[in-house]
C-alpha positions as CSV (number, residue, x, y, z in Angstrom):
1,X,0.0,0.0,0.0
2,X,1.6,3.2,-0.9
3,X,-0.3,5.7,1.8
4,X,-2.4,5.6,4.8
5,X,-5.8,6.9,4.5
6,X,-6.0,10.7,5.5
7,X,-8.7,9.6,7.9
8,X,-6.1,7.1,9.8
9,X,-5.9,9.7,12.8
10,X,-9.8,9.4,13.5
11,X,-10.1,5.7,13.0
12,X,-7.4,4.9,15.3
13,X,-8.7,7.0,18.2
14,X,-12.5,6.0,17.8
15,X,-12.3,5.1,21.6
16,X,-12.0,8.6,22.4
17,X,-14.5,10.0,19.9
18,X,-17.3,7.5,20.7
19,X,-18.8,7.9,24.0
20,X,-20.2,4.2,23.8
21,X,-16.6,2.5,24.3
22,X,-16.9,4.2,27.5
23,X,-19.0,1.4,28.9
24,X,-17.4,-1.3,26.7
25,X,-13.8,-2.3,25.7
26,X,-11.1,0.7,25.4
27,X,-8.9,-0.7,23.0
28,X,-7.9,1.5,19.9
29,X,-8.2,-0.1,16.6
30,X,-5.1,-0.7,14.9
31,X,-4.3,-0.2,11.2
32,X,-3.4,-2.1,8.6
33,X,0.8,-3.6,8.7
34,X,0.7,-3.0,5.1
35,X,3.1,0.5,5.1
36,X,5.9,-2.2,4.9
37,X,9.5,-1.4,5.4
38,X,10.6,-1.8,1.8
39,X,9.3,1.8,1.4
40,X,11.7,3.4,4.3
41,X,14.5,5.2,3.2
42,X,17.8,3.6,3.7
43,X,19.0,6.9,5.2
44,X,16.5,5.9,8.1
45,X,17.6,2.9,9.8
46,X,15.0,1.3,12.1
47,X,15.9,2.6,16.1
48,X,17.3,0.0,18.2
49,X,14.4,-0.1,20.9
50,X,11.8,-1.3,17.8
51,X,11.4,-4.8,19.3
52,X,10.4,-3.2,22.6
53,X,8.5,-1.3,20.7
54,X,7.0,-4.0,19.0
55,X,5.9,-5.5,22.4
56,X,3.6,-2.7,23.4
57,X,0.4,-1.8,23.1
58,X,-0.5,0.4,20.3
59,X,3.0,-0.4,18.7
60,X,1.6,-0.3,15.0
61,X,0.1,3.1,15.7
62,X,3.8,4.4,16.6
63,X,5.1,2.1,13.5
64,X,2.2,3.6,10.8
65,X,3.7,6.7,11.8
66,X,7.1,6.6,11.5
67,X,6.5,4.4,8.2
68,X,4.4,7.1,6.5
69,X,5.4,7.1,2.8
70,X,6.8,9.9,1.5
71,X,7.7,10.0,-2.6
72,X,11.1,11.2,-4.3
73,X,11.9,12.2,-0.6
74,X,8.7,14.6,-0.2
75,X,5.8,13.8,1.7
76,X,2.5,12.9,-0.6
77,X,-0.4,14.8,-0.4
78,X,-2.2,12.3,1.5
79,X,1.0,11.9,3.9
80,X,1.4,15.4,4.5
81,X,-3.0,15.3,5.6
82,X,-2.1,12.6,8.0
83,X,0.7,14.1,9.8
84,X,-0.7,17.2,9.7
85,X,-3.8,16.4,11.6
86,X,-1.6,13.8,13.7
87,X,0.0,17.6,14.2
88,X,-3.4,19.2,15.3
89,X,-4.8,16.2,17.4
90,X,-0.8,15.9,19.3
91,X,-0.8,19.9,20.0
92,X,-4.4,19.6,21.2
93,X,-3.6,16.5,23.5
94,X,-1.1,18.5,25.2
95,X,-1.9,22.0,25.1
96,X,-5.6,20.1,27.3
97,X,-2.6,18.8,30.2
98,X,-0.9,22.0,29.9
99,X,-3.8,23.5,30.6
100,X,-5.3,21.2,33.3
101,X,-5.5,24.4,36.2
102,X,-7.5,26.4,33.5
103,X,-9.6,23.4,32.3
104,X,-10.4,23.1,35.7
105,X,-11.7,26.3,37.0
106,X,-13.4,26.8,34.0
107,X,-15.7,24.0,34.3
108,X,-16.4,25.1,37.9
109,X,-17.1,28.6,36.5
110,X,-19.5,27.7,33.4
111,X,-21.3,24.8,35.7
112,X,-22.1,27.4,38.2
113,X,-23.1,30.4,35.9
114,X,-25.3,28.1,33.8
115,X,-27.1,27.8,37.0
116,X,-27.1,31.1,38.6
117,X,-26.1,33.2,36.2
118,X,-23.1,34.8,36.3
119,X,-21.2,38.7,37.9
120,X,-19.3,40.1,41.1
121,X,-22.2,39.8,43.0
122,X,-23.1,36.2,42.5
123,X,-21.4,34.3,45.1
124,X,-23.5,30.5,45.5
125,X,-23.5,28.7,49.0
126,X,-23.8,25.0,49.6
127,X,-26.3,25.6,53.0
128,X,-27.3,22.4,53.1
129,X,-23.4,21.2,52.7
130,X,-22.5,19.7,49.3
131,X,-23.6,16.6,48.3
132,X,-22.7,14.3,45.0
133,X,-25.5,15.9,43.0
134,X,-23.4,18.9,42.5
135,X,-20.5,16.9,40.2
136,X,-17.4,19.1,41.0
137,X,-13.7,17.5,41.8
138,X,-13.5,16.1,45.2
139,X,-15.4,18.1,47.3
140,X,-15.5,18.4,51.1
141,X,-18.9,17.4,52.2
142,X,-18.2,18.7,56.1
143,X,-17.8,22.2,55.4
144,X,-19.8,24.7,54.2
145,X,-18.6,26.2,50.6
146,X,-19.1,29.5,48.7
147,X,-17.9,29.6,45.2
148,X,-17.7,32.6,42.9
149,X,-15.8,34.1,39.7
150,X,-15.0,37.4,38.8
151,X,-13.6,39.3,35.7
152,X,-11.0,42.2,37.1
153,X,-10.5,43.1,33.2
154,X,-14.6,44.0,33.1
155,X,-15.6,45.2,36.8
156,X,-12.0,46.7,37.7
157,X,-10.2,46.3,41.2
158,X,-12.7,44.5,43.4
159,X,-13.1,44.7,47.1
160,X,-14.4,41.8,49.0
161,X,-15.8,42.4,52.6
162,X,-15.3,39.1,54.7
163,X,-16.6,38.2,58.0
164,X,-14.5,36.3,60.5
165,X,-13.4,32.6,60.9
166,X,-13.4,31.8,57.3
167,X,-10.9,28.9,55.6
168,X,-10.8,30.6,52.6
169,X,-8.9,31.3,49.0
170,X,-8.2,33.9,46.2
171,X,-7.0,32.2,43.0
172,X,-5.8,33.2,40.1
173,X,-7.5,31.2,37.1
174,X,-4.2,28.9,37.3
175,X,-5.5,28.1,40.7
176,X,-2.3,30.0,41.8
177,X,-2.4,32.0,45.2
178,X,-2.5,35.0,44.6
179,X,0.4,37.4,46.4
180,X,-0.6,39.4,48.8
181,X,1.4,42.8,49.3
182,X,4.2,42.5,51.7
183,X,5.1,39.2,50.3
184,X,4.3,37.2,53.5
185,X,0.8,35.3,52.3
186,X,-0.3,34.0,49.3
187,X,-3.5,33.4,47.9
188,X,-4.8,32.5,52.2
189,X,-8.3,34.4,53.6
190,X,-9.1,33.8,57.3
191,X,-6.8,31.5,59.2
192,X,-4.3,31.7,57.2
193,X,-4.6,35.3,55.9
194,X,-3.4,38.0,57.1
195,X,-6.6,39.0,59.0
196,X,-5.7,35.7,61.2
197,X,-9.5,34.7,61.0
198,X,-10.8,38.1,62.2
199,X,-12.0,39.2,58.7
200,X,-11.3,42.5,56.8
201,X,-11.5,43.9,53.8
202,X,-9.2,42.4,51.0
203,X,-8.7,44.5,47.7
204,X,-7.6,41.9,44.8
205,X,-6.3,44.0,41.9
206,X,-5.7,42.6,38.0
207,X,-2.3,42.2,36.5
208,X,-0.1,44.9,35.6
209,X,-2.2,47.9,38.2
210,X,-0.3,50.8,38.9
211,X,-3.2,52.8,39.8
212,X,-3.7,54.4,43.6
213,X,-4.1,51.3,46.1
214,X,-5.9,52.8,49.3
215,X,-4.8,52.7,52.9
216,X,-7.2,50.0,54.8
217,X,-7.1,47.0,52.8
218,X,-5.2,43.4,52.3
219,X,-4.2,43.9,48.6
220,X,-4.2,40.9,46.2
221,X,-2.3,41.3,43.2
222,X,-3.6,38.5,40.6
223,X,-2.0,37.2,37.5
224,X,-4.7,37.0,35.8
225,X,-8.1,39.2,34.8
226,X,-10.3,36.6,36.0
227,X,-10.4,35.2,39.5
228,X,-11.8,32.1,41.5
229,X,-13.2,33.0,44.7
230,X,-12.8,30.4,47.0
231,X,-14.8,30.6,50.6
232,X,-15.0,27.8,53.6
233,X,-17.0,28.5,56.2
234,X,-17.7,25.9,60.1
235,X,-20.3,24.4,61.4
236,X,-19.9,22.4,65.1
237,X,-22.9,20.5,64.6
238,X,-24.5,19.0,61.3
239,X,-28.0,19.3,62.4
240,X,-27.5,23.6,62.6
241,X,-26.0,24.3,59.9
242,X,-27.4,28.0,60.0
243,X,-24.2,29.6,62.1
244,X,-22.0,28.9,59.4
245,X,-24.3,29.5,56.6
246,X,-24.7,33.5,57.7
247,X,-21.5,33.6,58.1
248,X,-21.0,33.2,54.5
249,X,-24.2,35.2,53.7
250,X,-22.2,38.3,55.3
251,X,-20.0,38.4,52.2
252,X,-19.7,41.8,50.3
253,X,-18.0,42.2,47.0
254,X,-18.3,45.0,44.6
255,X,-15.7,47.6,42.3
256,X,-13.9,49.7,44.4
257,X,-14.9,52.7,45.8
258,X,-18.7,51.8,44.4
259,X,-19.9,50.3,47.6
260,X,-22.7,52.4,47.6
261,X,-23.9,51.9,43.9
262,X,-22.8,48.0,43.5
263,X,-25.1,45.3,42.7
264,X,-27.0,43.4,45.6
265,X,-25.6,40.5,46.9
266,X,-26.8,36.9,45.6
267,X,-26.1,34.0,47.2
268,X,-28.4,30.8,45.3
269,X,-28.7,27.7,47.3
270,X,-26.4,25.0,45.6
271,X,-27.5,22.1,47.9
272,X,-29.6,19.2,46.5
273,X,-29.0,20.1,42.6
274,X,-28.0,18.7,39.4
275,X,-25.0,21.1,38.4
276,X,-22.0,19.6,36.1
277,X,-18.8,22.0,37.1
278,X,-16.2,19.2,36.1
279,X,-13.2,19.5,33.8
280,X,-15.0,19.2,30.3
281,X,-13.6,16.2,28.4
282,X,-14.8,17.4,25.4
283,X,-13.9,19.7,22.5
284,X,-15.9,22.6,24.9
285,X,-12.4,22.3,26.8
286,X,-10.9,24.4,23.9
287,X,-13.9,26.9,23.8
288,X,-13.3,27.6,27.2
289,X,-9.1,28.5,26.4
290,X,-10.5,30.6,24.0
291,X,-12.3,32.8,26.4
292,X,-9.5,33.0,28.0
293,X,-6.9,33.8,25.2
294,X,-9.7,36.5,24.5
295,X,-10.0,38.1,28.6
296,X,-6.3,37.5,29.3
297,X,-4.5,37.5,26.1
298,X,-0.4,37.5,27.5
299,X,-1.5,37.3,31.2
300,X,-2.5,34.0,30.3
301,X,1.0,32.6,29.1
302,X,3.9,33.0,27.4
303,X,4.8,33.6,23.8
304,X,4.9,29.6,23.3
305,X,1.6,28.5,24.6
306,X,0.2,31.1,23.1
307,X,2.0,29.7,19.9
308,X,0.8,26.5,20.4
309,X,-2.8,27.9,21.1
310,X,-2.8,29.6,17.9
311,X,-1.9,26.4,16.3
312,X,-5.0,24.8,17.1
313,X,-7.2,27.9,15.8
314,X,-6.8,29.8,19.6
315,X,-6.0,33.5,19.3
316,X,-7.4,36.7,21.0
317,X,-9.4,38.7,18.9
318,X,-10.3,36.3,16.3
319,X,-12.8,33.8,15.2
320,X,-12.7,30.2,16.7
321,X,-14.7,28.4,14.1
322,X,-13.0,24.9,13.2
323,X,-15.1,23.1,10.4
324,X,-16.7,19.6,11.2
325,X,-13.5,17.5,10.7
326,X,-11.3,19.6,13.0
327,X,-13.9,19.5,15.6
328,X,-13.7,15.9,15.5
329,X,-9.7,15.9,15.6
330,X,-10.5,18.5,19.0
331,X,-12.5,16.2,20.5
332,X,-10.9,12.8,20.7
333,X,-8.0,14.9,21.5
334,X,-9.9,16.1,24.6
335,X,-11.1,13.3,25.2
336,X,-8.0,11.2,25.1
337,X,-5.8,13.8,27.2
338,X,-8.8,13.2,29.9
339,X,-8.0,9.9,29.9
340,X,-4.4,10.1,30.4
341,X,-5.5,12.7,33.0
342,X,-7.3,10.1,34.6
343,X,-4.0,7.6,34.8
344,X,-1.8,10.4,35.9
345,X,-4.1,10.9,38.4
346,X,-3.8,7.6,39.9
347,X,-0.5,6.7,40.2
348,X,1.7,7.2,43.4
349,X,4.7,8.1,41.9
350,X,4.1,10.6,39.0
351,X,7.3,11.5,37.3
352,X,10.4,10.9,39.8
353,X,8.8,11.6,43.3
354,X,6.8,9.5,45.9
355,X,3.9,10.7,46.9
356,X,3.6,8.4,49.8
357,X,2.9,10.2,52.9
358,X,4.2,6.9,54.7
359,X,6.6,3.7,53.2
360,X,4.3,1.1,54.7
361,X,0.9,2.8,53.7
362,X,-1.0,3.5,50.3
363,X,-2.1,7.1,51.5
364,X,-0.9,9.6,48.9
365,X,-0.2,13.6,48.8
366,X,1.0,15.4,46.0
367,X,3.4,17.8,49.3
368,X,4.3,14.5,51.4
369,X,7.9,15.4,51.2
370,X,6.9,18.6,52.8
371,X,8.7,20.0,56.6
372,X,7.6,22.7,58.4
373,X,10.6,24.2,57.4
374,X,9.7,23.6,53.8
375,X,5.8,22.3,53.3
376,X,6.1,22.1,50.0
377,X,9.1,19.4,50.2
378,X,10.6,19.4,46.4
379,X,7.7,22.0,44.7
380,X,6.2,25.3,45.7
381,X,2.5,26.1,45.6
382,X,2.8,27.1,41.6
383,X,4.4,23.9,41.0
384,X,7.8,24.9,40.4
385,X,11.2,22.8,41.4
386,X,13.0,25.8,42.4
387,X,16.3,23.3,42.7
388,X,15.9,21.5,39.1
389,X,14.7,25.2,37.6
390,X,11.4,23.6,35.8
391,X,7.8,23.5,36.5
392,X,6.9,19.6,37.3
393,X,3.7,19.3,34.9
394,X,3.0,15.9,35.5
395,X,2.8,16.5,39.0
396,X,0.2,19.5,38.4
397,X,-1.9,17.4,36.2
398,X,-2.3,14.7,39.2
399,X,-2.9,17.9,41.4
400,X,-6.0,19.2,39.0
401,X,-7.0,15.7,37.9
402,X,-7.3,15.0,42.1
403,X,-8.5,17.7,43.6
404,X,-9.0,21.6,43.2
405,X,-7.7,25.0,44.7
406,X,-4.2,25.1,46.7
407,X,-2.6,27.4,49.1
408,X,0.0,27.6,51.8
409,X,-2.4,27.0,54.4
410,X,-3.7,23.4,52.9
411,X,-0.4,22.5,52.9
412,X,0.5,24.1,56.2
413,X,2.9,22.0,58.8
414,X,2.1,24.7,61.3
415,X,-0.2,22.6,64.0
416,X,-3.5,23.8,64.5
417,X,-3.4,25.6,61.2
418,X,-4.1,24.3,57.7
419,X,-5.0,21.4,57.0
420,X,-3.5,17.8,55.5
421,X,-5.1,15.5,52.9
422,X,-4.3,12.3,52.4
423,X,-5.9,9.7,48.9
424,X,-6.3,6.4,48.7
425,X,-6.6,4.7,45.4
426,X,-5.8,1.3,46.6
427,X,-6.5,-0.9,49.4
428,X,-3.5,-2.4,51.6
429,X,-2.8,-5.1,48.7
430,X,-2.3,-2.0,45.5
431,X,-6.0,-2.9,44.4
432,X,-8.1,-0.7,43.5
433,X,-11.0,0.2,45.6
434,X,-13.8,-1.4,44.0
435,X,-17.9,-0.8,45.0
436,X,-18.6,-4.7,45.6
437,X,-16.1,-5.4,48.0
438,X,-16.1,-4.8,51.6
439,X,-13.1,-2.9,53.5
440,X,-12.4,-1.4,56.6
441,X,-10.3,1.5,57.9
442,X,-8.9,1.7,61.2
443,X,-8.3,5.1,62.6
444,X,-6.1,5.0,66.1
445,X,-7.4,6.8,69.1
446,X,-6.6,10.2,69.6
447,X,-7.2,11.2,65.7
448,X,-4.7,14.2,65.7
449,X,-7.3,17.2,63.8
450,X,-8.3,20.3,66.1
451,X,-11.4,21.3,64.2
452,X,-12.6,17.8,62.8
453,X,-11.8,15.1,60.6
454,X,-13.5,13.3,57.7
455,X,-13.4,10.3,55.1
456,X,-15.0,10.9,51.7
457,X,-15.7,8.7,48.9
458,X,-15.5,9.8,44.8
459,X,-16.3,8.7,41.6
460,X,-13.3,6.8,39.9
461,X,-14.4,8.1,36.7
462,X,-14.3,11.9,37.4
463,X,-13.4,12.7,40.6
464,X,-17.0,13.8,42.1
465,X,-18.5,12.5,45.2
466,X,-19.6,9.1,45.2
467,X,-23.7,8.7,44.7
468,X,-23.8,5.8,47.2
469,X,-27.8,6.5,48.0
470,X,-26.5,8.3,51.5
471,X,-27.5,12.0,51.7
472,X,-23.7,12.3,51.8
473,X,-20.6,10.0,51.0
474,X,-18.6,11.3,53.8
475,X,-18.3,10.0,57.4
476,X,-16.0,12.0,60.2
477,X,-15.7,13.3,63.6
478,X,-18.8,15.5,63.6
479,X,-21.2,12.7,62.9
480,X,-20.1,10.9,65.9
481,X,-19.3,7.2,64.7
482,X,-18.7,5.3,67.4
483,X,-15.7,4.3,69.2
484,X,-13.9,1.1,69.8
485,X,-12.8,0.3,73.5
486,X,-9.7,1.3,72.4
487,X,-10.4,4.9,71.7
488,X,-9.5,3.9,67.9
489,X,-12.5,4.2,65.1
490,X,-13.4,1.9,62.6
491,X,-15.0,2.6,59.5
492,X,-16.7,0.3,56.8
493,X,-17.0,0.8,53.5
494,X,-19.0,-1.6,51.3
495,X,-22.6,-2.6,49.5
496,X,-24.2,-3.6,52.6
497,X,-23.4,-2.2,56.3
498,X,-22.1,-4.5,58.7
499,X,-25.0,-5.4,62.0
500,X,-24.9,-2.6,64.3
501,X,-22.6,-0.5,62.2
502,X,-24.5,2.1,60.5
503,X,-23.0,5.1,62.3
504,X,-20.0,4.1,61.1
505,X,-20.4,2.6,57.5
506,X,-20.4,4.5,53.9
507,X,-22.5,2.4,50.9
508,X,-20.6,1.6,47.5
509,X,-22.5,1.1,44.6
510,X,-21.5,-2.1,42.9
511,X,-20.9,-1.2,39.8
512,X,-18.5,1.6,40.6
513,X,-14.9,2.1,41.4
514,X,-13.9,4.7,43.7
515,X,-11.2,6.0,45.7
516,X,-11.2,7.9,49.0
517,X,-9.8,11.6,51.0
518,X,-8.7,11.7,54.7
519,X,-9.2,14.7,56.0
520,X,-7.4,16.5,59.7
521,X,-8.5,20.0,59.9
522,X,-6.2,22.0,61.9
523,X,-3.8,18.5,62.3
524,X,-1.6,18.7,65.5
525,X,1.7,17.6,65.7
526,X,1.3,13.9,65.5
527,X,-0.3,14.1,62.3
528,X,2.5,16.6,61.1
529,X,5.3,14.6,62.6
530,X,3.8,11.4,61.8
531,X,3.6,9.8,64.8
532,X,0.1,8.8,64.5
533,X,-0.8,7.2,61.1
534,X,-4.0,5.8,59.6
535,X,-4.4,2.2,58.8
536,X,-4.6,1.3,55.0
537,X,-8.0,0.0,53.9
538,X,-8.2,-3.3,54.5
539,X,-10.0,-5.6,52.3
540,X,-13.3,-8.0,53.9
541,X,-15.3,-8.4,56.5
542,X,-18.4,-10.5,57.5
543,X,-21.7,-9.3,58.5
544,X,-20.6,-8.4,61.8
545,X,-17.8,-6.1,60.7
546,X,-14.9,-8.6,61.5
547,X,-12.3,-9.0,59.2
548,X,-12.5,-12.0,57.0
């Protein structure tokens, strides 16, 4: 055969394009062997590592490629259409895992304004805590959230009025903290801010301002126009959830020095409804990049992933319109940089670094090489090896595959501040947690979190909370689970709760896999010296919750 078919790239990612192979088998259809290696040029010798090559899956793809035909030494016109949108569908893949952060916040943002519509002034609460009918990346279900998104390039410098004993965040849209004047905090409200959890009023500026900044303000200099605000408020008891709801409700945010004339306050109930604010795994992915080349244009990134942006059809100030067979090469490239988002995000050792918070456990965090003279171990908050002088992208992609939003104070190592996360993908044996088995975690006495602590389960397949049936897939500290003699707590996990354990059980569907956070809010030394240590979840148990 003397060329591949232009249409080679589609057919051999028809997994990615087809939203049936989902639920079936995920292999990629292979082309034909028939590009044989009588038409290489002898210039070209075959690599040495071809047999390994050979060996692996996909090999042929890899082969078709590298055996493309070219004629006379050029490249035939149906060659050059291949590579070209091999070119297109490649730059795509990776400009979507470049862009993870963005992808991320920009599916919170649309999923929330196609809700409650968008503006400064729309700020939604979760006041009856969220549960897994909002689909959002691993939410906590035992605080009370407040979500909003603002446009500094439309409103201007925005101030935002917040009451005491808040756990909150500014973020750019890279989910980076965002500097706070003075250079001692970063990104931090509450707590961890600068008003030390008494409140205050926090100006957050846009890149490049070098207007007047007035005197009575925290001032927030963002990198970018549009910014993800990120608010946390308490509650003591789950059955009064009000306290911590007002709080919230007390927000103010409007332009500066328009108080008087801004928009009213709107805070929408989240609780109890369908809203999708999930990374988009489709070719809406690079819609979204394009509202952003548009409000940030060179704020966004630097002059080579704005290159590569423009590449795929991405530039400010002009049409995004690809035609029906570039939409197609856009979306099974989103789709299959999800994917490899999605095994990224579940391995323990992403590039060169452990993410084992202990040797003999399966517990994972992205900062587990972190001191308290250095929390962020190896990386900094913007995901930067200061030592090796490069920004550790596969780490960031497990980061915004696993979870959202990230500040000093959630990696803090200062006890009774902060707070530390740990993931579990596995059980104690490396297998995956699956929804028809049975496990149990033990927790030893004394569980080392000031405020509270909490287990939660998510979806495998995207990262939301788990619809197990529960109104909430989360047990902890404030529901009271009871005790062993010991002082230790066990928890169950399965389809069916052990007798007499309902307190302490969370339900699995059966037909889903799923993986699970530890949460210690405001940990205390033995969680940040690690003298106190979860068990790993343990696999079986019989119907009286003893270990089979």
């Amino acid at each position: 055969m003397k060329h591949l078919p232009a249409i080679f790239i589609l057919a051999v990612l028809a997994a990615a394009c087809n939203p049936a192979d989902d639920a079936g088998s995920n292999q990629t259809p292979r082309p034909a062997q028939e590009t044989g290696k009588e038409q290489t040029s002898p210039q070209a010798p075959e690599p040495e590592a071809t047999d390994s090559l050979a060996a692996s899956p996909g090999a042929d793809r890899f082969e078709a490629l590298a055996s493309i035909p070219f004629e006379e030494n050029r490249p035939t016109t149906e060659t050059a259409k291949t590579l070209k949108e091999e070119l297109l569908f490649q730059r795509a893949t990776q400009t979507y895992l470049w862009a993870m952060p963005l992808i991320n916040t920009m599916g919170m943002k649309v999923g929330s304004e196609e809700k409650f519509g968008g503006g400064y002034n729309v700020l939604p609460i979760w006041k009856k805590r969220l549960d897994a009918k909002t689909l959002v990346t691993t939410p906590n279900s035992d605080v009370i959230y407040a979500m909003g998104y603002v446009d500094l390039g439309e409103t201007g410098p925005l101030v935002y009025e917040a009451p005491p004993m808040l756990q909150s965040i500014l973020l750019d849209f890279w989910q980076r903290p965002i500097p706070v004047d003075g250079g001692d905090y970063f990104g931090d409200i509450g707590f961890f801010g600068p008003d030390q959890g008494k409140g205050g009023k926090f100006l957050i500026l846009p890149p490049g301002y070098d207007g007047e900044v007035p005197d009575g303000y925290y001032v927030y200099r963002s990198g970018t126009n549009n910014v993800f605000i990120f608010l946390r408020s308490f509650f003591k008891d789950p059955k009064d959830l009000a306290p911590a709801v007002e709080l919230l409700e007390q927000s103010k945010i409007y332009p500066l020095g328009k108080k008087d004339s801004a928009k009213p306050m709107e805070f929408p109930d989240g609780s109890g409804q369908s809203i999708n604010m999930l990374p988009r795994s489709d070719a809406s992915a690079f819609d979204q990049l394009k509202y952003l080349v548009d409000t940030e244009g060179s704020n966004l990134a630097g002059p080579d992933w704005l290159g590569m942006l423009a590449m795929i059809g991405i530039e400010k100030g002009k049409p995004f319109s690809p035609d029906a067979r570039t939409r197609a090469i856009l979306e099974a490239a989103a789709r299959t940089a999800y994917k490899t988002s999605r095994v990224i995000g579940f391995e323990d050792s992403p590039g060169d670094m452990s993410f084992r918070v202990y040797p003999d456990r399966q517990w994972l965090n992205p900062f587990a090489d972190g001191t308290p003279e250095n929390p962020g171990g190896h990386k900094d908050v913007t995901w930067m090896r200061p030592k090796e002088g490069y920004r550790d992208l596969d780490a960031r992609i497990w980061m915004f595959t696993d979870y959202y939003s990230l500040s000093p104070g959630m990696i803090s190592q200062t006890p009774g501040k902060g707070a530390k996360y740990m993931i579990a993908f596995t059980d104690s044996d490396g297998e995956p947690l699956s929804g028809a088995s049975n496990y149990r975690l033990h927790l030893p006495k004394d569980v080392p979190a000031a405020n509270f602590w909490s287990l939660t389960l998510y979806e495998a397949e995207n990262g939301s909370g788990l619809a197990n049936g529960q109104p909430l897939p989360s047990r902890g500290s404030l529901d009271k689970p009871a005790q062993n003699p010991d002082g230790s707590t066990t928890l169950y996990l399965g389809p069916e709760a052990p007798a007499g354990k309902e307190a302490n059980w969370l339900a699995t569907p059966a037909d889903r896999g799923y993986f699970t956070i530890l949460r210690l809010y405001s940990p205390t030394e033995p969680a940040i010296d690690k003298s106190w240590k979860p068990g790993d979840i343990e696999k079986g148990w019989d119907s009286a919750g003893v270990t089979q």
